[in-house]
PASEBA-1860 file (N, C-alpha, C; in nm, 3 decimals):
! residues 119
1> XXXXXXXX> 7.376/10.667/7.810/7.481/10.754/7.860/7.618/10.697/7.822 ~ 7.706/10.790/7.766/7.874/10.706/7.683/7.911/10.704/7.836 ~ 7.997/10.623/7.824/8.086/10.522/7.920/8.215/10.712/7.935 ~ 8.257/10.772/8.033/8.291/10.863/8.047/8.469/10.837/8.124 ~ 8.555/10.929/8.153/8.668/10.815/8.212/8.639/10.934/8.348 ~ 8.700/10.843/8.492/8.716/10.936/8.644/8.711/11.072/8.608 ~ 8.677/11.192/8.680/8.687/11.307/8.665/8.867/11.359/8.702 ~ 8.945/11.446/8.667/9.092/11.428/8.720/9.146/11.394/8.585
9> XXXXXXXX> 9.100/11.251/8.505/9.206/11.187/8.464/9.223/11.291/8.298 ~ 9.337/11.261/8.257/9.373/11.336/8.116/9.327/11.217/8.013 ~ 9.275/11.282/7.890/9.166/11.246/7.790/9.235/11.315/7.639 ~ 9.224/11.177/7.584/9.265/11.247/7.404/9.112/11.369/7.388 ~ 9.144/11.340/7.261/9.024/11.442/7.162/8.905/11.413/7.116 ~ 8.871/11.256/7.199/8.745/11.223/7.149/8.711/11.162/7.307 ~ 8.740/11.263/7.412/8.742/11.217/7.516/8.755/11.098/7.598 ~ 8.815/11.001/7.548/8.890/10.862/7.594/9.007/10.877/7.722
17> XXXXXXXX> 9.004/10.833/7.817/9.111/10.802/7.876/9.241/10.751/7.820 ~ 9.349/10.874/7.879/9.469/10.816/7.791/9.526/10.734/7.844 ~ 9.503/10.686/7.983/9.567/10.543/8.025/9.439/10.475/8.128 ~ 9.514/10.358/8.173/9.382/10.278/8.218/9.424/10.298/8.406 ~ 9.401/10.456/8.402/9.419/10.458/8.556/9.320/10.484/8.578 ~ 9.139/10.460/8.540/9.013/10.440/8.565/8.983/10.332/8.689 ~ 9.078/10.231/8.627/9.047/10.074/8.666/9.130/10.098/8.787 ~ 9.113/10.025/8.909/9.234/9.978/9.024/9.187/9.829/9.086
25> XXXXXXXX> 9.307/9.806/9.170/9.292/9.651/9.194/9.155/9.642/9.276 ~ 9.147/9.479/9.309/9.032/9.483/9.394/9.053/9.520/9.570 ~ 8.980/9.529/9.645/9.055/9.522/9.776/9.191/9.439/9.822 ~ 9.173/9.299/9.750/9.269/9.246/9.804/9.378/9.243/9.693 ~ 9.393/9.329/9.613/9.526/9.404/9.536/9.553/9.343/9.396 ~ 9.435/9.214/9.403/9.458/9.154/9.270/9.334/9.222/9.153 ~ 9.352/9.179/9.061/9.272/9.263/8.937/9.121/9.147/8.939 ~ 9.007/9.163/8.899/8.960/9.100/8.820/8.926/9.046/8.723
33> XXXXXXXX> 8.997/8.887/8.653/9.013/8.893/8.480/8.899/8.864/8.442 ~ 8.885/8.875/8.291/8.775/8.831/8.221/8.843/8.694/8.127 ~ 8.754/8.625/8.080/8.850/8.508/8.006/8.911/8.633/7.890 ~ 9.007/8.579/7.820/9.085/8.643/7.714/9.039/8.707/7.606 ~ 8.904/8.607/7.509/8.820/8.643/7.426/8.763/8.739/7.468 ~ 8.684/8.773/7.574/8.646/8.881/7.629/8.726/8.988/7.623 ~ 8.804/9.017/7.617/8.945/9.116/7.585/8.984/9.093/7.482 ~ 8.919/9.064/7.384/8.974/8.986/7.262/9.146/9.023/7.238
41> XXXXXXXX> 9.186/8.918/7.272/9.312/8.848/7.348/9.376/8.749/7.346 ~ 9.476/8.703/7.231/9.471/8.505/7.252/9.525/8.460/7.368 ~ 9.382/8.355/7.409/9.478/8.303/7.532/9.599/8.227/7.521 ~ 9.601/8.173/7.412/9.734/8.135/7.366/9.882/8.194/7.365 ~ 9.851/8.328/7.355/9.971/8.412/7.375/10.027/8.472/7.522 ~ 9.879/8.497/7.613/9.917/8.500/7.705/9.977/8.390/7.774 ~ 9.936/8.286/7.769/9.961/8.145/7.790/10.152/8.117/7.766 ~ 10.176/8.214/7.652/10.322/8.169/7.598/10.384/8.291/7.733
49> XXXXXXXX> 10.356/8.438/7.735/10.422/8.553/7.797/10.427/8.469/7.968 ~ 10.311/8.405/7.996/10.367/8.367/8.115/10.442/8.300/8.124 ~ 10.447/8.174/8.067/10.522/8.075/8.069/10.653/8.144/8.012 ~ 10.675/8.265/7.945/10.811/8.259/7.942/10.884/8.371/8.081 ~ 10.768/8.449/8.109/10.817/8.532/8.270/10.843/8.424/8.375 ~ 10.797/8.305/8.405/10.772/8.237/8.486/10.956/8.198/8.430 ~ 10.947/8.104/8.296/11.124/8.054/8.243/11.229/8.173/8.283 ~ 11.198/8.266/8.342/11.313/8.395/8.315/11.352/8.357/8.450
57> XXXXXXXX> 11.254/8.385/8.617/11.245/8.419/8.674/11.228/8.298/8.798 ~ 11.305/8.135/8.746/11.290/8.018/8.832/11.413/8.007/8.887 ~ 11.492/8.128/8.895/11.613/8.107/8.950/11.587/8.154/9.119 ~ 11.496/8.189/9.157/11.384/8.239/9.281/11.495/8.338/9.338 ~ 11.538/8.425/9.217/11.626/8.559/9.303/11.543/8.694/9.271 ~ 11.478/8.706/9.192/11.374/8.806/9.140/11.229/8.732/9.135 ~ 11.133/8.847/9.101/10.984/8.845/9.083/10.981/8.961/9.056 ~ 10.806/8.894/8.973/10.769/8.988/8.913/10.609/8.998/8.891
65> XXXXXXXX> 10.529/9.141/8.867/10.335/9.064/8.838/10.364/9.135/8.696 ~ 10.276/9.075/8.637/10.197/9.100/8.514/10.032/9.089/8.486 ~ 10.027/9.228/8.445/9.894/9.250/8.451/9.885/9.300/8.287 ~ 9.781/9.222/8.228/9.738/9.328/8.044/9.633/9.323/8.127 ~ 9.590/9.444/7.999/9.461/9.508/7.995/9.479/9.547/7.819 ~ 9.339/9.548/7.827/9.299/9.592/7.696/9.156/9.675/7.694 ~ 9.149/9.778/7.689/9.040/9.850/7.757/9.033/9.875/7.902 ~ 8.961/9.812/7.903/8.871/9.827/8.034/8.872/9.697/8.098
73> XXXXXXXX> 8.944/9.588/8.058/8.911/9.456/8.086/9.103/9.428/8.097 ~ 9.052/9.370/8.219/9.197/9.287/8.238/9.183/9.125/8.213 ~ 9.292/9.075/8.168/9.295/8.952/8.047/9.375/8.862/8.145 ~ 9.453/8.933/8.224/9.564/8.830/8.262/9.656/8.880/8.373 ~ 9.628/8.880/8.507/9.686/8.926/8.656/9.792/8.831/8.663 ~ 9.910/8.803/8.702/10.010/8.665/8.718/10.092/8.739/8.838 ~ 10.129/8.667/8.955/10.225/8.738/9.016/10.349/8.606/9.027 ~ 10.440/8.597/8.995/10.576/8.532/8.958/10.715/8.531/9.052
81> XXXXXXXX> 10.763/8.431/9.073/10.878/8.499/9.108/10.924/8.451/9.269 ~ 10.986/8.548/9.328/11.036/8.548/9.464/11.042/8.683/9.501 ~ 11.038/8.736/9.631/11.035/8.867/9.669/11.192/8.917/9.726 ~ 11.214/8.733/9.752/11.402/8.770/9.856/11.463/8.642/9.861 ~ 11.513/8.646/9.731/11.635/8.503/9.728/11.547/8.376/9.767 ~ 11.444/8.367/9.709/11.352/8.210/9.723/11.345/8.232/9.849 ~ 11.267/8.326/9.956/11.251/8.341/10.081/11.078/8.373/10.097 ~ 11.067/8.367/9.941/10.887/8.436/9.958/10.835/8.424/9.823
89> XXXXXXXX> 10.709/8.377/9.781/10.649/8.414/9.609/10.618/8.557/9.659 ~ 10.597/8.608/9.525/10.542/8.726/9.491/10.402/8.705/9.503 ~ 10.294/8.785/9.550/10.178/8.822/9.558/10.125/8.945/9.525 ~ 9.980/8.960/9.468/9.938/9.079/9.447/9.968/9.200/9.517 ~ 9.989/9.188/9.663/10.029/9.292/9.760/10.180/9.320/9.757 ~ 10.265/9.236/9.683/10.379/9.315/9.656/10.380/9.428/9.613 ~ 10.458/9.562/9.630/10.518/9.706/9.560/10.621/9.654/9.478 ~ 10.685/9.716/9.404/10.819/9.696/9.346/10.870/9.854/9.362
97> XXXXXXXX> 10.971/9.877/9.378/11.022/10.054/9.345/11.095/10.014/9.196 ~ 11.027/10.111/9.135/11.061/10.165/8.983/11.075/10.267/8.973 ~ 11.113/10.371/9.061/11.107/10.504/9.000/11.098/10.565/8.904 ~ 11.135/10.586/8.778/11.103/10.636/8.649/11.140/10.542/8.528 ~ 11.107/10.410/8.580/11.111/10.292/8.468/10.981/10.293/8.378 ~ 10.903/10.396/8.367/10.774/10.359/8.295/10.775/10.528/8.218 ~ 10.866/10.622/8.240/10.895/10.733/8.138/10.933/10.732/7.988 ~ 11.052/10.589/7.960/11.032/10.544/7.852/10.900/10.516/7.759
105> XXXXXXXX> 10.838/10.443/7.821/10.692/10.327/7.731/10.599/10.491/7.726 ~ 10.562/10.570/7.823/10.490/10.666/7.820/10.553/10.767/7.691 ~ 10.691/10.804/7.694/10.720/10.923/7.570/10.689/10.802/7.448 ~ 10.747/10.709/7.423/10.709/10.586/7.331/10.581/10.610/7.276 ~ 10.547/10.591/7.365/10.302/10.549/7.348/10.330/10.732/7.316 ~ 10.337/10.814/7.338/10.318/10.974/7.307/10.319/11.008/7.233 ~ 10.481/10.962/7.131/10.538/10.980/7.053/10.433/10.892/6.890 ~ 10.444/10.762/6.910/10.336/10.686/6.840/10.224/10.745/6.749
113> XXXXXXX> 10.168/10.855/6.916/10.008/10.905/6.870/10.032/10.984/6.785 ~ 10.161/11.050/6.798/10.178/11.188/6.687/10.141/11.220/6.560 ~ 10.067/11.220/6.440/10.079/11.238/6.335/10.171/11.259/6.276 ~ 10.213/11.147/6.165/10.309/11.220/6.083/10.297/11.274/5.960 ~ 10.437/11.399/5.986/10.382/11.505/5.835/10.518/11.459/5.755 ~ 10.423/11.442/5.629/10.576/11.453/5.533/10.586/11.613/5.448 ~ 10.738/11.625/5.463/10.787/11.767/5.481/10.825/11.747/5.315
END
């Protein structure tokens, strides 16, 4: 039986899920990773993205999580940071409000899939 995505969710043309809102955290809000290779993934690179979110974000006035995925497999959960002026780390159960900070990357990724015609 093919691997199918939630019923609800929107699907390209070869019926794939167009984003990875299949997957959700575990009860206690964090993801479950797989090692990196498993996501074929260098851990090496993730290794560099944290270490440089972590260099951005030691001034303990912001935080932040980072979660990849690649498929179906999450590679790398990190939660970073401070929640209130070095008064708290960040944890999986943090929210952040973003209101329409993720409309960009979505027309982006949309735009991408498009075929192009030369006229």
């Amino acid at each position: 039986m093919a691997n199918r995505p939630a019923p609800g969710l929107d699907t390209d043309d070869d019926g794939r899920a167009l984003a990875g809102t299949a997957l959700s955290p575990n009860d206690d809000g964090a993801w479950t990773e797989v090692p990196p290779s498993a996501a074929d993934i260098s851990a090496l690179r993730l290794k560099h993205a944290t270490a440089w979110l972590e260099s951005r974000l030691s001034d303990g006035y912001f935080g932040a999580q980072l979660v990849v995925l690649r498929g179906s497999r999450v590679a790398l959960d990190r939660s970073v940071g401070s929640t209130n002026q070095g008064q708290a780390r960040v944890t999986p159960h943090d929210r952040f409000i973003v209101y329409s900070l993720g409309k960009p990357f979505a027309a982006l990724w949309a735009n991408l899939r498009k075929p192009v015609r030369n006229t």
